[in-house]
C-alpha positions, 0 to 999 in steps of 0.5 A: 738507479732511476726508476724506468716505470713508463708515466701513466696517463695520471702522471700528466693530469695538469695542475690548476696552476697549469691551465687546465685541459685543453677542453678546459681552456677551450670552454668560455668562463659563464658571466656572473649574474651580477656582471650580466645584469649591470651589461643589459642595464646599460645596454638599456640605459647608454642609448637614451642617455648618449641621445640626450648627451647629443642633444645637449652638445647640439643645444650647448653649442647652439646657445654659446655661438649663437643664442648668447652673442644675440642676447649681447647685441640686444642688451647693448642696443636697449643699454643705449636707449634706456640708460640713465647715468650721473656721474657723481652728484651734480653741481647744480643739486644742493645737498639737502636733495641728497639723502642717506639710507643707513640702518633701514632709515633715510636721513638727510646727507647734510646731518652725517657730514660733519665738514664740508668735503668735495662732491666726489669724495662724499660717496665714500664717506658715505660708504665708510659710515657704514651707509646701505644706500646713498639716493639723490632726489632731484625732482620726482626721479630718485636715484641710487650711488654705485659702487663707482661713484655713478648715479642710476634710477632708484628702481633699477638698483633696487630691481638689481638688489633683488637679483643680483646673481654673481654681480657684487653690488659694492663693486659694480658699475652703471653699466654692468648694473644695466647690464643685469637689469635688461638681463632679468627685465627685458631678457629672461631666459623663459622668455628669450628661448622659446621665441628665439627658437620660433625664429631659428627655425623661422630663419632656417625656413626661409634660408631653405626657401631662398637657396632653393630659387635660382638666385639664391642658389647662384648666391651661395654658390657665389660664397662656397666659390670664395670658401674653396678658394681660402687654402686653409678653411677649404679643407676643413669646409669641405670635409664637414660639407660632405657629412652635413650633406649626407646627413641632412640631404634629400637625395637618399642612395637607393638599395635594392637588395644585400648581397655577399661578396668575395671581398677583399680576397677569395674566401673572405665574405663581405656584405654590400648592399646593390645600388644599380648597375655599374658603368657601360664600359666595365659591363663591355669590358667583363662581357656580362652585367656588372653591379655597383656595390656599396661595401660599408664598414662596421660599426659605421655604415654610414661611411664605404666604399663602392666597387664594381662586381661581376653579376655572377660573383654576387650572393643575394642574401635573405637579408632586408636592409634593416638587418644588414644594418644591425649585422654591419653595425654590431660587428657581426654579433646581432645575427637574424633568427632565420640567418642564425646558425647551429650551435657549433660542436666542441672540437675534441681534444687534441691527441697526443702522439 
């Protein structure tokens, strides 16, 4: 026969493998103090090392799009003006003008020959006997042979040799020879920085400057007129308008106080922030004063949306706008002291029928 004892109450303690009491699975797991200290270690750290990240982005996209395709017009327009380039050796240069370096001593081209041979095929001789550097001196000038059967002044190969960066000189020719040449000469970063950032912000001045006058301000509406018109680029203009606007415009939304609204629903508590009062026909409408609400989201404040309240359907809060903002931001979590609430008891378990 079956046992028809009644279960005692040690019949239903659970086992660990069944979750504990319900008081047991209401209570949180403590943070290990390990765990704890690595998250306020990059509570610290993430803030500073995600604004250096955006300043980078912003400096990387700045040299990419608009610092290094000036850098290229520059070099190209100096490359014009000072480039010197002969095009195998000359016929009018006889060959006992034309020497060769090999093994840190300079010898005449016309002891290495051991035949005669066309022009254009003595650079490679040359090259094939193991020769550093072949020099072509024609008057007081010197000049060097490339790696493409080009002739250039003797100082700028050498400038070049130097500082060569990822530029192979056995391959190169004069003009990316030059090319590197004006790039450490003329156009050293320490150099092209700091004066192309006076400029920037010199040009970002007068720009500025200019819009704000009545022509130019006709000017540019002139252009965004053309831009509103394009079918695809409209779209995508206009929505990176609206947040460069609210970014860097000078008009501010004014807030006078926070508040707390029913919103969505009834019982559902919204924070908002009262930036006036809202239209005339609305307040004739609900026959008392009527407010406009900015409702942001969380964790973006800066992105909402407005709606329009009965007065009397409002909360003042005893909030300034800086905390509302940590409330809104934080999702809730970063409370204010004198807002903070009281330690909420431990509900009890629940009792079995």
């Amino acid at each position: 026969m079956p046992d028809a004892t009644p279960p005692t109450d040690a019949d239903h303690v659970p086992s660990p493998d069944q979750g504990g009491t319900h008081r047991d699975r209401g209570k949180k797991k403590p943070i290990h103090p390990v765990r704890r200290a690595i998250l306020r270690g990059l509570a610290i750290v993430m803030p500073p090392l995600l604004t250096i990240v955006l300043f980078i982005w912003a400096w990387t996209m700045i040299d990419g799009y608009v610092l290094r395709p000036i850098e290229s017009g520059l070099n190209f327009v100096i490359r014009q003006v000072i480039m010197d380039v002969e095009e195998g050796i000359p016929d009018d240069v006889p060959l006992s003008q034309v020497f060769v370096n090999k093994d840190g001593a300079t010898l005449p081209l016309t002891n290495l020959l051991k035949a005669p041979m066309p022009r254009n095929e003595i650079p490679r001789q040359v090259r094939s006997m193991g020769a550093r550097l072949v020099m072509l001196r024609r008057g007081p000038n010197a000049y060097a042979a490339t790696g493409q059967n080009q002739w250039i002044p003797l100082h700028v190969y050498e400038r070049v040799e130097k500082s060569p960066g990822d530029l192979l000189l056995d391959r190169a020719n004069a003009e990316s020879i030059y090319r590197r040449y004006i790039a450490i000469e003329y156009l050293p970063r320490w150099r092209v920085i700091p004066v192309f950032l006076v400029l920037f912000i010199g040009v970002l001045y007068f720009l500025g400057k200019f819009v704000a006058l009545g022509i130019g301000r006709f000017a540019w509406s002139s252009v965004e007129g053309i831009i509103f018109r394009l079918p695809v680029v409209r779209n995508v203009y206009s929505s990176v308008k609206q947040v460069t606007d609210f970014v860097f415009s000078e008009q501010e939304v004014q807030f006078t106080r926070v508040v707390a609204v029913q919103y969505p629903r009834q019982g559902i508590w919204s924070l908002g922030f009262v930036t006036g009062e809202s239209m005339l026909d609305i307040r004739s409408a609900a026959n008392e004063p009527i407010l406009s609400v900015l409702m942001p989201t969380s964790p973006m404040p800066a992105t909402g949306f407005t709606i329009s309240v009965r007065r009397s359907e409002t909360i003042d809060l005893d909030l300034t706008i800086d905390e509302a903002i940590q409330f809104i931001v934080s999702c809730g979590v970063v409370v204010p002291p004198h807002q903070m609430p009281g330690k909420l008891e431990a509900l009890p378990a629940p009792q079995s029928e």
